[in-house]
FIVO-702139 format. One record per residue (C-alpha): x, y, z. Coordinates in steps of 0.05 Angstrom, whole numbers, plus 5000, padded with zeros to 4 digits. Each point is the difference from the previous one (the first is absolute). Layout:
XYZ/...
//
This chain:
500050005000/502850694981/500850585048/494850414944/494249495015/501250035079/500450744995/493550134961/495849415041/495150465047/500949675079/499450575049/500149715075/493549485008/498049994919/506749564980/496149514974/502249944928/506350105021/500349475052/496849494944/506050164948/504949925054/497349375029/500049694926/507850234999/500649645058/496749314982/504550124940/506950135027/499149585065/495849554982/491749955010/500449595070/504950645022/496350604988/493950175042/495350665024/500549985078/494150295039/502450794997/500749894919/507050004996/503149504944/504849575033/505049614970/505149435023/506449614972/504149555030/506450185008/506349444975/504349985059/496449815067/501550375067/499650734960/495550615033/493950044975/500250674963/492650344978/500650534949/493750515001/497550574965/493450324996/494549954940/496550605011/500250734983/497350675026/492650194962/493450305021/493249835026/493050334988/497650275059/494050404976/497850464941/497150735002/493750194966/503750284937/502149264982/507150105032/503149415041/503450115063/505449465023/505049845051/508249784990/501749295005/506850025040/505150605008/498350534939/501050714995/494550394978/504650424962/502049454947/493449794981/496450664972/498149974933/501949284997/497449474955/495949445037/495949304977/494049935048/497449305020/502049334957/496050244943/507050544995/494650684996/504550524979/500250545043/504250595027/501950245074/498350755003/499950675040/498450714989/502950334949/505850555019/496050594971/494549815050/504449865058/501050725060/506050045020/499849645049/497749374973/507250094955/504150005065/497049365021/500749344981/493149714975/498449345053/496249394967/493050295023/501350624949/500649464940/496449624961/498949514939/496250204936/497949484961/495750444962/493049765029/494650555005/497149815065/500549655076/496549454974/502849894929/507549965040/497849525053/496249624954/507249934955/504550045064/496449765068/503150145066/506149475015/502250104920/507550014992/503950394956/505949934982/506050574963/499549914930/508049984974/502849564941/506949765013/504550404959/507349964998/504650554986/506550355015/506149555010/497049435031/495550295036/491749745005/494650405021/492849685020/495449935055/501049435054/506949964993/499650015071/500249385015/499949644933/506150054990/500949495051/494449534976/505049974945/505949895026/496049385037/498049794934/506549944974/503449685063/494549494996/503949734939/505449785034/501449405053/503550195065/503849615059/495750225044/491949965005/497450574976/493450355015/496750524958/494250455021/496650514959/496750335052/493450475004/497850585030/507150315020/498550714983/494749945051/504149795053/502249394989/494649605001/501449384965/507049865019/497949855078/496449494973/505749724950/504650075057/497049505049/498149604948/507349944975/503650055061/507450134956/507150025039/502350694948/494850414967/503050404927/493550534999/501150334924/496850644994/500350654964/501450645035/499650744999/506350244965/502050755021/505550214941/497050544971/500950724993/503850465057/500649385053/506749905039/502649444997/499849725069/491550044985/499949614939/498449365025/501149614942/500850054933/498349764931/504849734956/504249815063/497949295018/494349575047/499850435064/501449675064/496650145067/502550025060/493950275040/493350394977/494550185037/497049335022/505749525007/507550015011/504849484965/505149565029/506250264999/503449264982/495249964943/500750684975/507049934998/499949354968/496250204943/504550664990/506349604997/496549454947/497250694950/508050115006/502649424994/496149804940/501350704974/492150094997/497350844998/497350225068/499250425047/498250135080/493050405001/501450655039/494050155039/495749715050/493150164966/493549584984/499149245012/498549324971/498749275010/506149875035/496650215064/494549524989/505049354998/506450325048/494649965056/495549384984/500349325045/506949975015/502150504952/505449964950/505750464969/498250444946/503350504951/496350494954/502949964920/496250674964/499950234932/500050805006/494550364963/499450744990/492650215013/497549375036/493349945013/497550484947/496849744928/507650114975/505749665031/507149964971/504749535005/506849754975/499349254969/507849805021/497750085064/494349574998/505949484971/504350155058/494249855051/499749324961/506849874994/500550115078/494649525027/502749444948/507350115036/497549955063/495149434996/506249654968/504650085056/493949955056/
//
């Protein structure tokens, strides 16, 4: 499966479910029917044994879904209101192409118009309840009868590349790392290997308690894509990381800390196999390795990101050697685990 067709499949946190189907059939495919399966929080979760007994059992995760919209309610001019899915900033979405519902209703997020703003309103940033999507009905009813309350919708981006390298689409947080799974799943390793495409992350994390005490791993790999901060008049101590410079490793974020013995373990194999990387410079945001460091007995865990200008907005960027050197990573270690 190409990164395009992840990228442009519509799974914002608790609608994954043509996601979940494609990557379940990936599963049966790579692993092998009897070790692919959709555990009870919808996660896909898939097993190989490993070749060499007496290896840790290492689970590689990353999360299915994506930041989106749901219908809330719609004002008597035929106007729907809506809420975020997961952490957006109103500022990215304005005047943003949207597709409304499974049906894909084209639609548009809108605000007032500049000329109609005071000046105060122009000093302010507009929240969510100042926005709106116009899917050109002419009524309450006609818009609820098209979009009823509970409707998703999703950013409506094509995967383009461009640049040197570079891609730009929606959901590249965290598809990048349903990808790289993909392409590890090729592969045999010495030890057993567990992989979980997880649900619900961008909503805190939500299917990846469940995936974590139903795995129960000794060393968790959780792949993710992360908020690069390279642009424009930014020192360089606040940068982050970086495109172009390698698979980002954490040492600590905002919901989990890593071991130092595995942190340092996987530095020294990204140099010793001469493989592009660097250490993320920030303590910001979180992800699923929360869910499994403190499950049962818990287990150690290290965060491998992919950085992406603009994250959660309908237009992330990212560089594609990095996505290769977040693959090239996870196959070293799980070789020498």
């Amino acid at each position: 499966m190409e990164l395009k067709q992840l990228c442009e499949i519509h799974a914002p946190s608790g609608d994954e479910g043509q996601l979940r189907k494609l990557l379940l059939e990936e599963g049966k495919r790579l692993c092998g029917a009897e070790n692919a399966r959709i555990d009870r929080s919808g996660n896909v979760v898939c097993t190989r044994k490993g070749t060499q007994p007496g290896k840790p059992h290492v689970c590689v995760s990353a999360h299915m879904d994506e930041v989106g919209f749901i219908i809330e309610a719609a004002t008597e001019d035929g106007l729907l209101r809506f809420h975020p899915i997961g952490g957006i900033d109103p500022r990215v979405v304005v005047s943003k192409r949207v597709l409304v519902g499974h049906d894909l209703l084209p639609g548009v997020i809108g605000a007032m118009a500049i000329h109609l703003q005071s000046a105060a309103d122009r000093n302010r940033v507009l929240g969510f309840d100042g926005l709106y999507i116009d899917i050109g009905a002419k009524d309450k009813a006609e818009a609820l009868a098209k979009c009823p309350v509970g409707t998703y919708a999703y950013f409506d981006t094509p995967y383009q590349p461009f640049g040197d390298g570079f891609v730009c689409a929606k959901a590249l947080d965290d598809r990048v790392g349903c990808y790289t799974i993909l392409e590890l799943m090729r592969e045999t390793y010495p030890c057993d290997v567990t992989f979980v495409f997880a649900v619900q992350e961008e909503v805190g994390c939500r299917g990846s308690h469940g995936a974590a005490y139903g795995v129960q791993p000794d060393i968790v790999l959780n792949l993710e894509g992360t908020a690069a901060n390279d642009l424009g008049c930014v020192d360089d101590q606040f940068k982050v990381c970086r495109p172009t410079q390698g698979v980002a490793v954490s040492f600590m974020d905002g919901s989990s800390i890593g071991q130092r013995k595995l942190f340092k373990e996987i530095l020294d194999l990204a140099e010793h196999e001469h493989i592009p990387h660097q250490i993320k410079r920030g303590v910001t945001g979180s992800n699923d390795a929360s869910a499994y460091q403190r499950a049962a007995a818990g287990c150690l865990t290290c965060v491998l990101s992919v950085p992406c200008r603009y994250i959660h907005s309908g237009a992330s960027v990212a560089y594609l050697e990095d996505i290769q050197s977040q693959y090239e990573l996870v196959h070293a270690f799980l070789m020498h685990a």
